[in-house]
Each structure stands twice: as C-alpha cells, then as structure tokens.
C-alpha positions in Angstrom: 23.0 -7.3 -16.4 20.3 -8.8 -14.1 17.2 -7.8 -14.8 15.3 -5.9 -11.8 11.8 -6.3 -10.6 9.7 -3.5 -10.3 7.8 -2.7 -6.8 4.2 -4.9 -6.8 2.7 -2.5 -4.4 1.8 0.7 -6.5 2.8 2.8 -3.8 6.1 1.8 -3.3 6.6 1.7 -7.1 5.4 5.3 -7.6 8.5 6.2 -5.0 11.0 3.4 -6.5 10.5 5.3 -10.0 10.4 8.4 -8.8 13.8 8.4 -6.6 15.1 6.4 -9.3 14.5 9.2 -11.9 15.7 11.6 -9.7 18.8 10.3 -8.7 20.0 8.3 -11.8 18.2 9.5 -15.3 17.6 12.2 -17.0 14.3 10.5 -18.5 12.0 7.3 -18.1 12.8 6.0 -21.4 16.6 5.8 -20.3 15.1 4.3 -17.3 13.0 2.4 -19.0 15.8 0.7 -21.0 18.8 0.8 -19.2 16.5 -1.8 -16.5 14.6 -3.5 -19.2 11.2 -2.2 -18.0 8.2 -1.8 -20.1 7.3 1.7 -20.2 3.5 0.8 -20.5 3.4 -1.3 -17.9 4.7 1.6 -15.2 2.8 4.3 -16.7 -0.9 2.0 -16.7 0.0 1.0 -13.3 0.6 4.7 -12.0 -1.7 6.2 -13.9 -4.6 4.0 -12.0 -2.8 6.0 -9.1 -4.2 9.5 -10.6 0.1 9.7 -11.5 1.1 10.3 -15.0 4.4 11.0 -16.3 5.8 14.9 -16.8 8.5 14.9 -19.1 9.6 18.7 -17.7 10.2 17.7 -14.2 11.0 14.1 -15.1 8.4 12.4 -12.6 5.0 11.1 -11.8 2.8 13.7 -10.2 
C-alpha cells in the first residue's frame, strides 16, 4: 500500500483525522497503523491546537 500524507495545515488535519476516525476505525491506533502514521506526530501536532485525543468518543476534541 502507498503510504498517505497527512494534511500540513493543522486545521485541515484535525478534520482529515477526525472524519477518518469516524468513518473508517474504531481507534487511532488502527488508524495509526493501517496508514503508517506516527501516532506522536498527529497527537503533538493537534494538541498545539488545544485537541487531544478521547479514546471514548474516538476523536480529537
């Protein structure tokens, strides 16, 4: 599989991830592996946001 490239503009990644959990994993590590995406990486960048990660409802907020 090619690997993807994650949104640069935070933004647009918050809502790429976001949908992406929604609509196609049940968590971010699935996510996270199934695209080859480091984990860290998404939840630094979101987290400079004010986003982090809630494992319950399986988004940033």
């Amino acid at each position: 599989m090619e690997q993807k490239q994650l949104p640069k503009d935070p933004m647009i990644l918050l809502s790429y991830i976001n949908t992406m959990l929604r609509d196609n994993y049940s968590n971010l590590t699935a996510l996270c592996d199934d695209l080859q995406f480091s984990r860290d990486d998404i939840c630094t960048k979101l987290y400079a946001l004010g986003y982090a990660y809630d494992k319950a409802l399986n988004k940033f907020i």
